[in-house]
GUKE-676999 format. One line per field, with one value per atom (N, C-alpha, C): z, x, y; atom name. Coordinates in steps of 0.02 Angstrom, whole numbers, always signed. Atoms other than C-alpha are relative to their C-alpha. Layout:
N
up <- (Z, ...) .
east <- (X, ...) .
north <- (Y, ...) .
atom <- (CA, ...) .
***
This chain:
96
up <- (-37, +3109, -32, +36, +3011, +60, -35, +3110, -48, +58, +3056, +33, -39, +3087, +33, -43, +3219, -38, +34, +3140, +50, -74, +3282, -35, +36, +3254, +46, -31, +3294, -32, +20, +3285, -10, +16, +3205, +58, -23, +3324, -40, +38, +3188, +13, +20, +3145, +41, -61, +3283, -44, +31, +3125, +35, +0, +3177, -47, +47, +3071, +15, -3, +3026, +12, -16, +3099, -56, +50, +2954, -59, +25, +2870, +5, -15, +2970, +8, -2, +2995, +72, -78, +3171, +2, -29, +3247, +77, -42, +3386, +72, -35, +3539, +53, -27, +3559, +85, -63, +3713, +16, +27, +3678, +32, -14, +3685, -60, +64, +3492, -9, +6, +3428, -109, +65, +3216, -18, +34, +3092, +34, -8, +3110, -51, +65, +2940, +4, -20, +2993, +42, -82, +3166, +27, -57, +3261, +43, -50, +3341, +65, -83, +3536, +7, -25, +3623, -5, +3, +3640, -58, +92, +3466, +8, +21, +3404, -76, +80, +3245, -47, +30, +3108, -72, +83, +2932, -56, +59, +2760, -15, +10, +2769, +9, -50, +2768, +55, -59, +2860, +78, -62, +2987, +42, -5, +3017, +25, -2, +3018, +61, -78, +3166, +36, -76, +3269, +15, -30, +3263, +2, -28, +3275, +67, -63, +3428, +36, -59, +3501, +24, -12, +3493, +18, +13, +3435, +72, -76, +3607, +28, -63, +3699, +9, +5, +3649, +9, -8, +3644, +88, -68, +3831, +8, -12, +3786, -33, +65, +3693, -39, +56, +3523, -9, -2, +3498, -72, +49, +3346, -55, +87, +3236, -3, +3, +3260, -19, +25, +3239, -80, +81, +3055, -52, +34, +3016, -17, +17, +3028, -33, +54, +2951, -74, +46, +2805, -33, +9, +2816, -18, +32, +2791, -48, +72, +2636, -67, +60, +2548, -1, +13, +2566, -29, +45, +2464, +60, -63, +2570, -43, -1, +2585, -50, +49, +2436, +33, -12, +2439, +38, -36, +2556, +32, -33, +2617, +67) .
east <- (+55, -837, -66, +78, -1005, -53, +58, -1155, -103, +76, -1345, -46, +44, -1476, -76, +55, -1605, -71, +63, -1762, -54, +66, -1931, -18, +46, -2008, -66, +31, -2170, -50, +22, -2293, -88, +60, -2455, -43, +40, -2591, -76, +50, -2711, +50, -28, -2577, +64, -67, -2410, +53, -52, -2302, +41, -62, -2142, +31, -27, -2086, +15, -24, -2019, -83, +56, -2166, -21, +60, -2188, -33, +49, -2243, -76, +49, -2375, -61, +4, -2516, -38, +14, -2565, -79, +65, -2738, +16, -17, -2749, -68, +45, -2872, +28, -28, -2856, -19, +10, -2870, -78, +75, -3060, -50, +12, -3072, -36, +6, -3108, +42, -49, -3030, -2, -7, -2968, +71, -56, -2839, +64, -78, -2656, +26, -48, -2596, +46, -81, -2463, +45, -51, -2408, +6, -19, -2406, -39, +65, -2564, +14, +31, -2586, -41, +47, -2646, +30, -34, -2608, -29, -20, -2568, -21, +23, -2606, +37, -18, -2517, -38, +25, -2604, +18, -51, -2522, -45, +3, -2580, -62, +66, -2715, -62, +71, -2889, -8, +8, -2874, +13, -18, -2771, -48, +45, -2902, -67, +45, -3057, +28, -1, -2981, +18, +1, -2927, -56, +72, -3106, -37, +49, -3176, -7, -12, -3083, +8, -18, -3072, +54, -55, -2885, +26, -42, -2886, -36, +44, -3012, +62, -43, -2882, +71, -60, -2740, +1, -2, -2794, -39, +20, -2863, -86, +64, -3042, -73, +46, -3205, -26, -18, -3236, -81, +73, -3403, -12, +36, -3503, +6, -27, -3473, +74, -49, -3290, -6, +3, -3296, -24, +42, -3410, +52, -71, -3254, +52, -48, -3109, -32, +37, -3218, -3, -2, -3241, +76, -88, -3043, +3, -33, -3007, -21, +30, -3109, +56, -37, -2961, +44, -56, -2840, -33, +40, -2856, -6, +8, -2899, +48, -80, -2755, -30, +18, -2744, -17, +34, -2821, +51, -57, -2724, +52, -53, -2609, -1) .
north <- (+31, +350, +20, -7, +341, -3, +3, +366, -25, +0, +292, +23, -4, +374, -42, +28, +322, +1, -27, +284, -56, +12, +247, -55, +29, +102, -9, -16, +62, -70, +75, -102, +12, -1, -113, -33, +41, -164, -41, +76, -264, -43, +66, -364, -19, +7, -345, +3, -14, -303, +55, -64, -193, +19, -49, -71, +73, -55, +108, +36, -41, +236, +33, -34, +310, -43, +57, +164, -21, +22, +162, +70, -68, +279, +8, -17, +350, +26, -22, +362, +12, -37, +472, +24, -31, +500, +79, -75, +708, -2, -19, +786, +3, -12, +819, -77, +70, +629, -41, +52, +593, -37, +33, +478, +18, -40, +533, -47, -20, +498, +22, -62, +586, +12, -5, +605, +25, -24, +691, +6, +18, +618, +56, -57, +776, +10, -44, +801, -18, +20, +783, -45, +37, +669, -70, +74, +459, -22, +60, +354, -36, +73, +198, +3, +13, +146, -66, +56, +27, +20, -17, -23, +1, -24, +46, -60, +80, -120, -11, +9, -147, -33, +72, -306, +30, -20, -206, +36, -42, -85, -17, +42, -210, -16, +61, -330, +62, -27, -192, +41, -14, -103, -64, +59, -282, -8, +20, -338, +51, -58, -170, +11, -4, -177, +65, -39, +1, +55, -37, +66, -21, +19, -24, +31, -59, +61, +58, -71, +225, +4, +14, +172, +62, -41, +243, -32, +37, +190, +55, -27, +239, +11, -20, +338, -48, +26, +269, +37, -55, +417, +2, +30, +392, -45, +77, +216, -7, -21, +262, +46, -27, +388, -56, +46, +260, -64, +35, +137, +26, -13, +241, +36, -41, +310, -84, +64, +109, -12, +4, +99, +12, -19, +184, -50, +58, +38, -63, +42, -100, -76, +25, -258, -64, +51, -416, -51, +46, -533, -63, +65, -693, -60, +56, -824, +25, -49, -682, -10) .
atom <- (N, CA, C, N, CA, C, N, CA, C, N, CA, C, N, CA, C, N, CA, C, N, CA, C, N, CA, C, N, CA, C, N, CA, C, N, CA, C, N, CA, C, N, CA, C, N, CA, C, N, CA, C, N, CA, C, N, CA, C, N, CA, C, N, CA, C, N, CA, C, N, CA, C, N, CA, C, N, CA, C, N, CA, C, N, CA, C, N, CA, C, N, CA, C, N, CA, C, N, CA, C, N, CA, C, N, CA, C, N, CA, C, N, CA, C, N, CA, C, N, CA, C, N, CA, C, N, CA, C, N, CA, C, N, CA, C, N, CA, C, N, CA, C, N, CA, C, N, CA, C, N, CA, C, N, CA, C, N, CA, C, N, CA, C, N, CA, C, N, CA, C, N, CA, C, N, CA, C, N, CA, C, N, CA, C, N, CA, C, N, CA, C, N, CA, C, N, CA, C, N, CA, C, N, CA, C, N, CA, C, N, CA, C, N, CA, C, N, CA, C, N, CA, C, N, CA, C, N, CA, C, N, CA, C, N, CA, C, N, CA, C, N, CA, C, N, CA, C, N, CA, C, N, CA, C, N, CA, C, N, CA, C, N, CA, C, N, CA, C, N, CA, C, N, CA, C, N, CA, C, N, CA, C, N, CA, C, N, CA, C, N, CA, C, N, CA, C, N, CA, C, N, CA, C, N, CA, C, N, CA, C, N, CA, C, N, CA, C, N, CA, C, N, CA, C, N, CA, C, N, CA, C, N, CA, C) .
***
């Protein structure tokens, strides 16, 4: 009897892709009530996942997808952090 292992998935809120969690990368509002990064999924506090994308990144601080998820609003210097954390991905080819 083979067994597979369980692997989490978890759905981008830019874009509503489902996929494997670590695909994706986790933003996190701590206990504190910043909202940051997770590079390494462990921290405390309620998630939000968004995929490896500028695009992804852009619409959900546009539409406020990613306040809504983390059920808080996103100070301005936060908001200026993950703005400049999406800078490192490259942004979606043309017609994509």
């Amino acid at each position: 009897m083979s067994t597979t292992k369980h692997i989490p998935q978890r759905t981008c809120i830019g874009c509503r892709t489902a996929s494997a969690k670590r695909e994706f990368v986790r933003v996190v509002r701590s206990p504190e009530g910043t909202v940051q990064v997770d590079a390494g999924g462990k921290r405390a506090g309620r998630g939000a996942y968004l995929c490896a994308q500028r695009s992804c990144w852009e619409e959900a601080l546009k539409k406020d997808r990613l306040a809504r998820a983390l059920r808080t609003t996103i100070s301005a210097s936060d908001r200026a952090a993950l703005h400049e954390y999406a800078q490192q991905f490259e942004a979606a080819p043309v017609g994509a």
